[in-house]
Every structure is written in structure tokens, then in C-alpha cells.
C-alpha positions as CSV (number, residue, x, y, z in Angstrom):
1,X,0.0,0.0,0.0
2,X,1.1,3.9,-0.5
3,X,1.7,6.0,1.7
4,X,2.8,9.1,2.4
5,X,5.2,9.6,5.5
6,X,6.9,12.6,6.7
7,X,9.7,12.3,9.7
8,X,11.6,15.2,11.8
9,X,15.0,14.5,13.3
10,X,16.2,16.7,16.5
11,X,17.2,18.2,18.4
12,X,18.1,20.9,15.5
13,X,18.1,24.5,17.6
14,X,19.8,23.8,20.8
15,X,22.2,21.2,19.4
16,X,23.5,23.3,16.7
17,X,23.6,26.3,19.5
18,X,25.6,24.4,22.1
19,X,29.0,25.2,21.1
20,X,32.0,27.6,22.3
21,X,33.8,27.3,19.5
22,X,32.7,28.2,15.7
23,X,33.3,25.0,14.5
24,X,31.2,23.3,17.1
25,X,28.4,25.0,15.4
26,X,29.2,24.3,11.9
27,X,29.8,20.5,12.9
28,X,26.5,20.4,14.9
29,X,24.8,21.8,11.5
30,X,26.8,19.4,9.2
31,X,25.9,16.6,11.1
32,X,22.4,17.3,11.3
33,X,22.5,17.6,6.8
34,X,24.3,14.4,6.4
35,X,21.8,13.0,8.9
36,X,19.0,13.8,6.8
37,X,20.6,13.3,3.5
38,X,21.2,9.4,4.7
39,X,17.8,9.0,5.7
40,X,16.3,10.2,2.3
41,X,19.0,8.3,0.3
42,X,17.6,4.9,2.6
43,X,14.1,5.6,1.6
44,X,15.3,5.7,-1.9
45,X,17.2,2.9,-1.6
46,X,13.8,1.3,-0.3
47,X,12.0,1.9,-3.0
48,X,10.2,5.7,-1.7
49,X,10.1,8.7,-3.7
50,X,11.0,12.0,-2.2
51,X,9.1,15.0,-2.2
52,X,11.1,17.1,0.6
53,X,14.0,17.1,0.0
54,X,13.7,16.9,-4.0
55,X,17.2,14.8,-3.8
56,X,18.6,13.0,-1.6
57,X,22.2,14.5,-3.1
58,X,21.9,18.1,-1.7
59,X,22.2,18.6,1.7
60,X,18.7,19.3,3.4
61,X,16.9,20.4,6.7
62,X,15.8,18.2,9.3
63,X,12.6,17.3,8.0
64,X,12.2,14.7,5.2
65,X,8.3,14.3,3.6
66,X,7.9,11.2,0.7
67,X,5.9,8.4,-0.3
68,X,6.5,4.6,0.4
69,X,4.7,2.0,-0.7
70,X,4.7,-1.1,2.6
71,X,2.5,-2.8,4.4
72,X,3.3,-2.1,7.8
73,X,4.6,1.6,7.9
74,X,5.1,1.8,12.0
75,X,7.9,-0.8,11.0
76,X,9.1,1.2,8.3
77,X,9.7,4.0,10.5
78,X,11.1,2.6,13.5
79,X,13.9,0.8,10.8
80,X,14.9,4.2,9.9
81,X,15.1,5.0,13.3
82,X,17.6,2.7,13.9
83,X,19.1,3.8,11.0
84,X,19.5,7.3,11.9
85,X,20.7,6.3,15.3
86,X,23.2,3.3,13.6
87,X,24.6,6.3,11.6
88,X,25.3,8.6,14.2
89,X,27.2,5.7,16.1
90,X,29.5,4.7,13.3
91,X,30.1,8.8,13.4
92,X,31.3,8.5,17.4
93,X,33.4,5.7,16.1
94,X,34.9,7.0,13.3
95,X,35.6,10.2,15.5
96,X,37.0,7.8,18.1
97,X,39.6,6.6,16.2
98,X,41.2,9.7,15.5
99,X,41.9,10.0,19.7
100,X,43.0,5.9,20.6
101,X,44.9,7.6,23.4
102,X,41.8,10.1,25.1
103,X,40.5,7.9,28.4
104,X,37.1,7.9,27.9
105,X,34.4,6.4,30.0
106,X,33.3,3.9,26.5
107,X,30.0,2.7,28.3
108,X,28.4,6.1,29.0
109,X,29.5,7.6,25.8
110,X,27.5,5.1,23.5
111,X,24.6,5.8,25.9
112,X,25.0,9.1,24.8
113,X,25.5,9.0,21.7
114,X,22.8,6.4,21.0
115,X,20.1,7.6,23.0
116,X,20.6,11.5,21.4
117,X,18.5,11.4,18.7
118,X,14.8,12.9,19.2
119,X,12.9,11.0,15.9
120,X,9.2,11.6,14.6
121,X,7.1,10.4,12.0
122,X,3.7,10.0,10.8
123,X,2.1,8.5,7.8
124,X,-1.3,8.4,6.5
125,X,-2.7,6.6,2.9
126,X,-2.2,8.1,0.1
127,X,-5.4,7.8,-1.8
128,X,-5.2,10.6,-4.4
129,X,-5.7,13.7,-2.5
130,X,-2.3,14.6,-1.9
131,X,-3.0,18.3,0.0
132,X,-5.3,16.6,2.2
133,X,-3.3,13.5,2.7
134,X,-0.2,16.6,3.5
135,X,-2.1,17.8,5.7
136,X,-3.2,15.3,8.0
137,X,0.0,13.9,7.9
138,X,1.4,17.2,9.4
139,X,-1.4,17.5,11.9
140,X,-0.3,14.0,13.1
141,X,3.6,14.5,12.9
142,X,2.9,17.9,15.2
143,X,0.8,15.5,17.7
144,X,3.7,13.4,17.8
145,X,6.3,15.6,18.5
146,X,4.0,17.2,21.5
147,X,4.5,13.6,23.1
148,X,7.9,14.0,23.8
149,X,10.3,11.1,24.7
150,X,11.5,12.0,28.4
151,X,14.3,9.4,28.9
152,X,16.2,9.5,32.0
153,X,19.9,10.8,31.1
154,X,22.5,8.5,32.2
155,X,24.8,9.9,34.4
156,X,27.4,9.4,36.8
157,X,27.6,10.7,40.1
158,X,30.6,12.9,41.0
159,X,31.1,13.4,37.6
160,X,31.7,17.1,36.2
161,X,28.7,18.4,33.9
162,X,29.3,18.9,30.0
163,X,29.4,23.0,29.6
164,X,27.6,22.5,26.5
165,X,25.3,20.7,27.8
166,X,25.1,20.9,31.1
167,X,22.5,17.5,31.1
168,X,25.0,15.4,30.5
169,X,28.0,14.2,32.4
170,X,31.6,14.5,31.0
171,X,33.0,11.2,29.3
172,X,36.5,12.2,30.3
173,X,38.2,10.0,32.9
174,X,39.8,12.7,34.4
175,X,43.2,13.0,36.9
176,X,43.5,13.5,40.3
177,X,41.5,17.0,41.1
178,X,39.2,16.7,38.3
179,X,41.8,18.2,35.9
180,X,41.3,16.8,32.5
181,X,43.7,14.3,31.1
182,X,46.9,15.8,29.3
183,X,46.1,13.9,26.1
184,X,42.4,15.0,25.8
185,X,44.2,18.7,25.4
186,X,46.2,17.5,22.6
187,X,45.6,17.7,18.7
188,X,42.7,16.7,17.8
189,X,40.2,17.9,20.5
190,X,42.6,20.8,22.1
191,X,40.3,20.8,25.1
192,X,40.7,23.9,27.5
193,X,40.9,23.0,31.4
194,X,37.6,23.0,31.9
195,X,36.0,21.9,28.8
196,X,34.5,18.6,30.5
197,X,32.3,17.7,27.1
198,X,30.1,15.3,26.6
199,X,29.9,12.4,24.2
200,X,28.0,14.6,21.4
201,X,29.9,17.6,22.2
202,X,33.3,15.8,21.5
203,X,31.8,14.2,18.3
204,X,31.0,17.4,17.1
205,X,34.3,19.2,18.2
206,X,36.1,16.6,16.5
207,X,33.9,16.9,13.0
208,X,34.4,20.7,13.0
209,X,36.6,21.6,10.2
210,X,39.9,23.7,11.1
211,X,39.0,26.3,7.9
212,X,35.8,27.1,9.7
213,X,36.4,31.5,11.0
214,X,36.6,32.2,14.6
215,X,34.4,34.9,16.6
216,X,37.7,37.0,15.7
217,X,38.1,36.5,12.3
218,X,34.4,37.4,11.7
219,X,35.3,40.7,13.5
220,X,38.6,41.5,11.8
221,X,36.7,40.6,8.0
222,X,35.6,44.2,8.5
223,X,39.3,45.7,7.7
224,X,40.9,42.5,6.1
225,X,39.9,42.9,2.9
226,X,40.5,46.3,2.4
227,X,43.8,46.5,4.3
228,X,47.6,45.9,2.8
229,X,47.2,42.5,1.5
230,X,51.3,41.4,1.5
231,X,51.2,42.2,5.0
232,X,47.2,40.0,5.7
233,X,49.0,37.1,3.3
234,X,52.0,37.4,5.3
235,X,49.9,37.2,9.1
236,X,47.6,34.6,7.9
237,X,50.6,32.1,6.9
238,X,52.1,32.5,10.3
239,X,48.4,31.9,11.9
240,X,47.7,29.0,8.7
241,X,51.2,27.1,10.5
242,X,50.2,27.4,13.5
243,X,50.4,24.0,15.3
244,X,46.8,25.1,16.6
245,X,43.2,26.1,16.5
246,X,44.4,29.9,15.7
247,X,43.7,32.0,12.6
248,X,44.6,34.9,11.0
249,X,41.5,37.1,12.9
250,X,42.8,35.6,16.6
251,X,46.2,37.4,15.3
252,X,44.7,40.4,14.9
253,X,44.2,41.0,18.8
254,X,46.7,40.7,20.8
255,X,44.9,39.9,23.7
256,X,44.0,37.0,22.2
257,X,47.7,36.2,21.3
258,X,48.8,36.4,25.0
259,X,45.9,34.5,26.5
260,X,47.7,31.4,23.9
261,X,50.9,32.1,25.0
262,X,50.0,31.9,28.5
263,X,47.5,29.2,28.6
264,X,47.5,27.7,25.4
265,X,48.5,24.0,24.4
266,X,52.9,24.2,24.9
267,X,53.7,23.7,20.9
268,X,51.0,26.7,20.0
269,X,52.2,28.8,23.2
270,X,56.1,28.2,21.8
271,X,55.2,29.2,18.4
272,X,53.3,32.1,19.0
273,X,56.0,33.3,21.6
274,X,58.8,33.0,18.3
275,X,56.8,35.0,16.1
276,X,55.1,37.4,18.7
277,X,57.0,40.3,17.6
278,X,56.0,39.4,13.1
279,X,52.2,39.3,14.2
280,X,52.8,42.9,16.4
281,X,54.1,44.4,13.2
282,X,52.0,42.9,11.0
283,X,49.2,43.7,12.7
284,X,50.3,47.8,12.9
285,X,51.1,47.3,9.2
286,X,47.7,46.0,8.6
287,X,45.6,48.9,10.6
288,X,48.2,51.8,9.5
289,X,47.3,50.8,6.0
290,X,43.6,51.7,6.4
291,X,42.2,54.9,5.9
292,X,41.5,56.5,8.7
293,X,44.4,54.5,10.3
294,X,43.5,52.5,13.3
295,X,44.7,52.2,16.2
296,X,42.8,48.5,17.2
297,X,41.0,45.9,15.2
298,X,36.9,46.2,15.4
299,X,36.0,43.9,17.9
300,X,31.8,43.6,16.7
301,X,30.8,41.0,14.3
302,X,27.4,40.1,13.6
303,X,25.0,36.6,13.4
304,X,22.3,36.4,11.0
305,X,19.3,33.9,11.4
306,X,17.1,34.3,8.4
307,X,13.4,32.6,8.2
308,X,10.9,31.8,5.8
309,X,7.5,34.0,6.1
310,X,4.2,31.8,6.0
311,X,6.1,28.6,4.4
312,X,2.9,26.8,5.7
313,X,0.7,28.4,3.8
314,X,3.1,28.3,0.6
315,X,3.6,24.8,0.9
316,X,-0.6,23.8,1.2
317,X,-1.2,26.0,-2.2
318,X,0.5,23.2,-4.0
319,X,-2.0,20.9,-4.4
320,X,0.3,17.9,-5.8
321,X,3.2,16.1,-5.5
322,X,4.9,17.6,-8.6
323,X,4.2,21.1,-7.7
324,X,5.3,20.2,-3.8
325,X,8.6,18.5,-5.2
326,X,9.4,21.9,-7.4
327,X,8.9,24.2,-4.7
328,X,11.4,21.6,-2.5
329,X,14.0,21.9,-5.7
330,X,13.6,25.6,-5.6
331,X,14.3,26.3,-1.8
332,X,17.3,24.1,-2.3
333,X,18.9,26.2,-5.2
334,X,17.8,29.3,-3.0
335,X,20.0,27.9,0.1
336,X,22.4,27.6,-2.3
337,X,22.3,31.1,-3.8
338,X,21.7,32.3,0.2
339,X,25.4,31.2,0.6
340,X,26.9,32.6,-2.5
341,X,25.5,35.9,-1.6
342,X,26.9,35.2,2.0
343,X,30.2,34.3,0.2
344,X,30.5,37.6,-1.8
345,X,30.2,39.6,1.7
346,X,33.1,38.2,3.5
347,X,31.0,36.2,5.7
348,X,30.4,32.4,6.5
349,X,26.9,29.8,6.6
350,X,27.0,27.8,9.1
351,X,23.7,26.7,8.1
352,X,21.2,27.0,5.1
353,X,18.5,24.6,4.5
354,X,14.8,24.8,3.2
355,X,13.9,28.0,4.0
356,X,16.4,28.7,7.1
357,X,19.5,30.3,7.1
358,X,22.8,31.1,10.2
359,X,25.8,32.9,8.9
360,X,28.0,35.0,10.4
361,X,29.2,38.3,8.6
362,X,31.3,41.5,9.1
363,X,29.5,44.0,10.6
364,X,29.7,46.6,7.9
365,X,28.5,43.8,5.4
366,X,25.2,43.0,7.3
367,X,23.0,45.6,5.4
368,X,23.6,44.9,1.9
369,X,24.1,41.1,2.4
370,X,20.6,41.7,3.9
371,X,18.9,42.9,1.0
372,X,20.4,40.4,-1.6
373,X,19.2,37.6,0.6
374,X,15.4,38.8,0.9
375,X,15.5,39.6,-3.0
376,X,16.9,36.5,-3.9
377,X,14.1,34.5,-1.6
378,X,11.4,36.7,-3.0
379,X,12.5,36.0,-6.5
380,X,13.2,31.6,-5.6
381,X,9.3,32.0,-4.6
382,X,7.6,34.1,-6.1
383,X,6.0,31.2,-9.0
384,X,4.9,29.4,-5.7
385,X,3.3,32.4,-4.3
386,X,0.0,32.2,-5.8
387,X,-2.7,34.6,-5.0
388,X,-0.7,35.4,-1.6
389,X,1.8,38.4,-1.7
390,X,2.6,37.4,2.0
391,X,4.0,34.0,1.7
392,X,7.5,33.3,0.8
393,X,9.4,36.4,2.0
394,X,12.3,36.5,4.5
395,X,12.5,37.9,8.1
396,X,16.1,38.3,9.0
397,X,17.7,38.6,12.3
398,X,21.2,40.4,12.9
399,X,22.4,40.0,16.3
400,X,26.0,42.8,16.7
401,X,28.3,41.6,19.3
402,X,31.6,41.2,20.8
403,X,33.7,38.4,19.7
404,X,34.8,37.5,23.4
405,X,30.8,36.6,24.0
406,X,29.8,33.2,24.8
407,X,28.5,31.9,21.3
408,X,25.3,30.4,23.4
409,X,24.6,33.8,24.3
410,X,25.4,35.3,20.7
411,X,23.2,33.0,19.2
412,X,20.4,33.1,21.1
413,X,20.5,37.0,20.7
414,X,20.6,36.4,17.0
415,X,17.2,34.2,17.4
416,X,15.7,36.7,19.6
417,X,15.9,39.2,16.5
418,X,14.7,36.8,14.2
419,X,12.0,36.1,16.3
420,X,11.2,40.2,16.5
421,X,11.7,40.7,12.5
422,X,8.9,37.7,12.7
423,X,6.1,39.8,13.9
424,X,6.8,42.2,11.0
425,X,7.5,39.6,8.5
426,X,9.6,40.4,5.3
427,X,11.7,42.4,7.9
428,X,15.0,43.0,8.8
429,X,15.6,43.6,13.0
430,X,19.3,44.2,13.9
431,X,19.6,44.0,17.5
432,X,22.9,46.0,18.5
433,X,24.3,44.3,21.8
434,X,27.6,46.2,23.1
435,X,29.6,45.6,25.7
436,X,28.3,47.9,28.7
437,X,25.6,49.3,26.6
438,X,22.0,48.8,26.9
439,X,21.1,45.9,24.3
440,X,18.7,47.9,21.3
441,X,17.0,46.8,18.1
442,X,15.7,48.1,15.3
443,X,13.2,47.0,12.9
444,X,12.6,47.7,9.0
445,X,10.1,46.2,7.0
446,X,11.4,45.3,3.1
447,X,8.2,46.0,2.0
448,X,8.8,49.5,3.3
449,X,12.2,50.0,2.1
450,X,13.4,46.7,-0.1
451,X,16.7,48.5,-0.2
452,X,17.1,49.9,3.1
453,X,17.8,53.2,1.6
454,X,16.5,54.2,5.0
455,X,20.2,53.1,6.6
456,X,21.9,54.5,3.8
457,X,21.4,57.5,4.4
458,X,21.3,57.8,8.2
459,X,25.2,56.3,7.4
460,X,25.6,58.7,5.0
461,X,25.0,61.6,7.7
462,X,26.9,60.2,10.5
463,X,29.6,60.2,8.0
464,X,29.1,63.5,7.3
465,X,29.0,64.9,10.7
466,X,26.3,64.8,12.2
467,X,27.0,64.6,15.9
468,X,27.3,61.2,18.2
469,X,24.8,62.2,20.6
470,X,22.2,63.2,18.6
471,X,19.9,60.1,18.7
472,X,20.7,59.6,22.5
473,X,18.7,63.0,22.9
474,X,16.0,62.2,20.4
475,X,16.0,59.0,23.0
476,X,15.5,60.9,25.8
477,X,12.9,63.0,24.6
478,X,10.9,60.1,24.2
479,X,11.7,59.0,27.5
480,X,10.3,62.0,29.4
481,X,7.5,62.9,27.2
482,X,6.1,59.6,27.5
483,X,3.7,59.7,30.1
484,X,3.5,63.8,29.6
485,X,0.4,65.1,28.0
486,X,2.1,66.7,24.9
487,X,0.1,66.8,21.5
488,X,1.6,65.1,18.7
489,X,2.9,68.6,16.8
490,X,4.8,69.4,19.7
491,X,6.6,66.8,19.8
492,X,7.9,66.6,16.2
493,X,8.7,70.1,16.5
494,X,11.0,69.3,19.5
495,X,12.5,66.6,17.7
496,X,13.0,69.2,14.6
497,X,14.8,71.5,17.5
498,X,17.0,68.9,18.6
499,X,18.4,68.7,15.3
500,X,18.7,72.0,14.2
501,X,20.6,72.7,17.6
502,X,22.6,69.9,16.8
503,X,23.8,70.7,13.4
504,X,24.1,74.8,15.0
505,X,24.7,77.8,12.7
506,X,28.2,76.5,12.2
507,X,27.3,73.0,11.2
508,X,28.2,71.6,8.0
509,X,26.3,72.1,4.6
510,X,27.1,68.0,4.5
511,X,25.2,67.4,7.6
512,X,22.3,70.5,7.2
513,X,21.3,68.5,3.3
514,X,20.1,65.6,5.5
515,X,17.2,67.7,7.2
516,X,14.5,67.6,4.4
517,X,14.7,63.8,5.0
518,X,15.0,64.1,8.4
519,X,11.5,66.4,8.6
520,X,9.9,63.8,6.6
521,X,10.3,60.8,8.9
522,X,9.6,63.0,12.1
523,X,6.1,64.1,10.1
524,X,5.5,60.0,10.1
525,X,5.5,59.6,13.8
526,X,2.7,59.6,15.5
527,X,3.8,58.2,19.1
528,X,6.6,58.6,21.8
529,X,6.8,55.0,20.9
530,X,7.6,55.5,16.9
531,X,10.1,58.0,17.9
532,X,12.1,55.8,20.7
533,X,12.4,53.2,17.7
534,X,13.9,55.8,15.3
535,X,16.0,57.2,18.0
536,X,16.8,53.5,18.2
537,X,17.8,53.0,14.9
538,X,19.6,55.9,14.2
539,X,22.2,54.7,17.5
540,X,22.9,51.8,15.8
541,X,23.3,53.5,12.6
542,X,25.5,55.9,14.3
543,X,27.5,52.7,15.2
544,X,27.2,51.0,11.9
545,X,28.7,54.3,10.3
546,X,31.9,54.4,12.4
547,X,33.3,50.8,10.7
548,X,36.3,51.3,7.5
549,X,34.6,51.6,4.4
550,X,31.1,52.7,5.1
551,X,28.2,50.0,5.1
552,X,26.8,50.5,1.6
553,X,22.8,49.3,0.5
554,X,24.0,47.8,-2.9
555,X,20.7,48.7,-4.4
């Protein structure tokens, strides 16, 4: 008999989240592909056609939706079950190979590793009505995954938690005084004293790739590429022979330089100690170069998280399995487009997959990157899109921070954008989170400004001269009026006083030709609220405007 089945593998969020280093996180995504891409290529190899993925040869989200034809699907399912969790075993022991000499406690690491996986499916006939057979099956697959599996985590008492995740125990056998064994901070897991992981944890520390960008890297891309390029080639061979997990951006600060010397594994603390005085000069070679010169390396890089708007609702106006299967092709070639775009920016995907997308990107790239991904979505869906002009766009969340923040943390700020530009939908929130500042974020709709023209020029003026604390009053004013019975004309007037006092009689004709614009978006608001989120924006414009090179809208 025929049926159509649809299966989700997790965890997805929190597993790919639970990292410290960058290459944790591109591991836990990688993983999490080649997962999915092994389930579809069994049901293939069984005889099922996919519909979601469209191939089995293209790396995919976690969700696989085709038809089988069986007689007893709940067997089906549980097989590739087993499969899935078979897979990720051979993974662990393929990883464990690579470390013969890392004590591990082998018992409570295969627990681990095979008890990990959270698998659901569903299935219903397939009698002809594919939407409606679709769409009970979805009903039932969201039932399913409401009745979570609680299994008991095995654990050992006395034993240190995993930092990444702190519900399961370390599989270290550690020295005397909890100290973590000599070997286990060796090549190829380079653990740091405290780094007790966890079974999954060390699987995906040991799959991250060593080309994958640190935090610092991400930061420094903002000058790199723009900077004296003998003297970047020259820094990023020392960092590329490097007998550890450095780069080119952890050169760049030499904090970060001394905190390896002191603390780091011997042969990377010996190296870096030789060379320490070709990095310092390389590094003032690389920031003199720059115009205006610079006396540090930006520290602020940025996450993206990008979502698909009202994919439900796209998805149920194809009514067959044809028209299901092209819009599955499509959203693949768009996740591959996402990344070129991504690519040309200087930045990095960790992740891109259906209609999701993580990357991380120099901070004054994060505006026009923007734009090229929501267009190039738009454009992926719009023969899908039916009568609907709502379905199929992109919300995009830009989380700014330090490099020296927890990833967790970093990441879950990211998601707490994407989550605001959500409730717009076909928006763009960058939430600005500086060290010692109070976290903002600011929301455009694409609808209202595809090109963000808005940004442009706000950059444009802060470049120009318009003064620092500008916004911070227009803030304030917000602030105190806001519970102060003051009409609606006052209050735009007093934001058109604040500017004019800022600019003075002695300001510049560069900043003064921004005021027409500037008395057209004050004449838009109609709130205190409206004008705190301008005031908003324009801070983190004013910090967007101070990075090398500008932060052009390619338009």
C-alpha cells in the first residue's frame, strides 16, 4: 500500500547552539544535513520517492516528507530509526579513532551517543488527495512531536557536567582533582581545562573543520579585505602554521595572542611566543594601512538567522506532489544562492537549508548582504506564491556583538531578532548588543524599504558629521515625554529642535542637506513610541557608520 510519510530529526536548535567554538556549530549543522541526507538516500534505496528534499544529493533540513509504498509503515519508520541512530554511532566511532589515546568512560559515551537522537514520524494513505493526505499527515507528525520522549539521562555521580550541555556528564576519565587528562588537550580535541564535554559535544568538536572562521576572524573581515594585502597574506601564513586552532582574525588581537601564550597547548604557546614580535608588526602594518588608520581591530561582528515567512501556507497552495517537489527543488537552489551571496560579503553559513538560514558576517556587510538575501528569496518563490503576496518572503535577524561573548549567548540574541523581525514579516531587525551598553534593536520592514535606503542614508550623515549624541537625545525626549500630555505637533517640533541645535549655525552644509529627509520621517510619527524606535535605529546606525569603508545598501 502507499503512503505518504513525513519524519523530523532533532534536536536541531539547541544542538547546533551548544558550542564555544565556531566549529562546534558548523559541525552540529553538518551533522544534522548528512543526517538527513542518509535517511532520504535509505528511503530511496527502499524503494520511496522524495518529495522534501527533492534529492537525496543536496544537503537538506531536518525534515524529510515522501511516499513509500509497505504494508506495515510503524515498521518502516522505527527501521529508519535505527538507521538514523546506527549512523550517528558509526560517526562517534569513526571520530574515536582519531583520539586511541583520550581515556574515555566507553560505556556512558555510547549511551550518549545512542540515546541522542529525538525521531518523529507520521504516515497516512495516500489515496489521491495529496494536499489533504499533506495535511493530515502534518497534523499527526505535530501531535507526535507534542509527546515527547522523556528518557532519563544517564549519568554518573561525582562526575563534572558537559558546559555544552550541562544535562550530561563529562566522558573524560579525568586526573587527580578533576583536571582533564593531558592527552584529551592535545591535537585533535585541544580541550581547555575545563572543557568537560560530553559524548555529542566531542563528536562534534572533533567533525568541525579547522577552515571554519573564529568569533575573531568574523570581526577583523571588516578591515581585512580592504587592508595591505602582503602584510594579511604574510599574518595569515604565520596563523595557517600554527600547530593550533588559531587564525589569521585571533592574530589580529593581541589579547587574544597572549591569552595562547599563556594558557595555550605548549607547541601553540612556543610558536606564537617566536613570532610574537612578526604578528605585532603585521598587525600595525595591517591597521596603518587603512584609511583613517587605526589604532585596534573592530571587535563587533554580527549573526544572521534568516526565516521563511508563511512557508505553511506556501507549501498547502501546491496541491500535488509535482508542484510540492518543485517548490522543494527551488528552496534548495535558493539555500544555495543564500550562501553565494553570503560568500561575496566576506562572511560564512554555518547553516542553510529549506527556507532557514545562520551565517555570520562582518559587521559593515550586514545591510547589503541583507537585501540580496530577501530579494533573492522573494525572486526563488515568487512562482509558488499564488494569490498570496505574504507568503515566501524572509524575516532576518542580525544579532551585533563582541567576539569575546559566549557563542550560546550570541546566538540566542541572533534568534531573539529573528523572532522580533517575525512579527513584521519580510523584515529585517538588527539587535545591537555592546559591551556595557543597553542591548537595542531596530526593525525595517522590506516592504517599506526593499533597499534599506533608510540606513543608507542615516550612514551617510553620521559620516558626514552629524553629531554622536544626537539620537541619545532624540531618546531621551521620548523618554520623558512619555507619560506627559504633549500633543503630537509638539513633539515633532522638538525633535526638529533637537536637530537643528545639533547641526548649529556652524554646522556643516554635508550634515544640514540631510534635514528635508529628516522632517519627513519626524512628520510619520505619530507616538513617543515610533520616535524611541527611530532614535533606536539611528544609535545603531551611528555605530554601523563608524566601521572602515562605510556600510553601503547595494541597491
Amino acid at each position: 500500500m502507499r503512503y505518504l510519510l513525513t519524519l523530523s530529526i532533532g534536536p536541531v536548535q539547541d544542538f547546533i547552539a551548544a558550542a564555544r567554538r565556531t566549529a562546534d556549530l558548523q559541525a552540529g549543522s553538518q551533522l544534522l544535513q548528512q543526517l538527513a541526507m542518509h535517511l532520504a538516500q535509505h528511503i530511496q534505496g527502499k524503494g520511496g520517492s522524495l518529495i522534501f528534499p527533492a534529492s537525496a544529493e543536496q544537503p537538506g533540513p531536518n525534515k524529510v516528507v515522501a511516499t513509500i509504498e509497505t504494508d506495515d509503515p510503524a515498521a518502516f519508520a522505527q527501521q529508519l530509526r535505527e538507521v538514523a541512530v546506527q549512523w550517528l554511532w558509526q560517526q562517534w566511532q569513526s571520530a574515536r579513532e582519531r583520539m586511541p589515546n583520550v581515556p574515555l568512560d566507553e560505556h556512558l559515551a555510547e549511551e550518549q551517543i545512542k540515546q541522542f537522537l529525538e525521531f518523529y514520524a507520521a504516515w497516512v494513505p495516500l489515496n489521491g488527495d495529496y494536499a489533504q493526505a499533506r495535511h493530515q499527515a502534518e497534523r499527526l507528525l505535530a501531535g507526535r512531536k507534542a509527546l515527547r520522549d522523556f528518557r532519563q539521562v544517564p549519568c554518573r555521580p561525582g562526575r563534572p557536567k558537559s558546559p555544552l550541555d550541562p544535562s550530561r556528564d563529562t566522558v573524560l576519565k579525568l586526573d587527580a582533582g578533576l583536571r582533564i587528562p593531558e592527552q584529551a588537550q592535545q591535537e585533535p580535541l585541544f580541550l581547555k581545562r575545563t572543557e568537560y564535554l560530553d559524548a555529542v559535544s566531542m563528536l562534534k568538536r572533533l567533525k568541525g573543520e579547522k577552515g571554519v572562521p573564529s568569533t575573531s576572524y568574523m570581526a577583523a573581515q571588516a578591515i581585512l579585505p580592504i587592508a595591505d594585502q602582503q602584510a594579511v597574506t604574510e599574518l595569515k601564513r604565520i596563523a595557517d602554521n600554527a600547530p593550533g586552532a588559531v587564525d589569521i582574525g585571533d592574530l589580529m588581537f593581541p589579547t587574544r595572542v597572549q591569552e595562547e601564550i599563556e594558557e595555550g597547548e605548549p607547541r601553540l604557546s612556543r610558536y606564537l611566543k617566536e613570532h610574537q614580535a612578526d604578528i605585532d608588526r603585521l598587525r600595525r602594518r595591517i591597521l596603518d594601512s587603512l584609511s583613517p588608520r587605526l589604532s585596534e581591530c573592530p571587535s563587533y561582528y554580527a549573526i544572521l538567522a534568516a526565516d521563511g515567512d508563511r512557508m505553511g501556507q506556501l507549501i498547502s497552495a501546491q496541491r500535488d506532489m509535482d508542484s510540492h517537489r518543485r517548490l522543494s527543488a527551488a528552496l534548495a537552489e535558493v539555500a544555495e544562492e543564500m550562501k553565494k551571496v553570503v560568500n561575496q560579503h566576506h562572511g560564512y553559513t554555518v547553516y542553510a537549508g529549506g527556507d532557514d538560514l545562520l551565517a555570520f558576517l562582518p559587521v559593515n556587510q550586514v545591510l547589503s548582504c541583507a537585501c540580496e538575501l530577501a530579494a533573492a528569496f522573494r525572486k526563488a518563490m515568487e512562482p509558488f506564491r499564488g494569490g498570496s503576496s505574504e507568503a515566501g518572503t524572509l524575516s532576518i535577524g542580525v544579532a551585533i556583538v563582541h567576539r569575546m561573548e559566549m557563542l550560546q549567548q550570541s546566538l540566542e540574541w541572533a534568534r531573539e531578532a529573528e523572532r522580533e523581525a517575525k512579527r513584521w514579516r519580510n523584515a529585517i531587525a538588527i539587535a545591537m548588543h555592546t559591551r556595557g551598553g543597553v542591548p537595542l534593536t531596530a526593525v525595517t520592514a522590506f516592504k517599506d524599504d526593499p533597499y534599506l535606503d533608510g540606513w543608507r542614508q542615516w550612514l551617510k550623515a553620521f559620516r558626514a558629521g552629524l553629531t554622536r549624541g544626537f539620537p541619545y537625545e532624540l531618546q531621551y525626549l521620548a523618554r520623558e515625554v512619555e507619560n506627559a500630555s504633549l500633543s503630537i505637533d509638539s513633539l515633532r517640533a522638538e525633535a526638529m529642535r533637537i536637530f537643528d541645535r545639533k547641526t548649529g549655525r556652524e554646522g556643516s552644509a554635508a550634515v544640514k542637506q540631510f534635514r528635508p529627509a529628516y522632517q519627513q520621517r519626524i512628520d510619520t510619527i505619530g507616538n513617543t513610541d515610533e520616535l524611541r524606535a527611530f532614535a533606536e535605529q539611528l544609535i545603531v546606525a551611528r555605530f554601523l557608520s563608524e566601521y572602515p569603508n562605510g556600510v553601503e545598501v547595494r541597491s
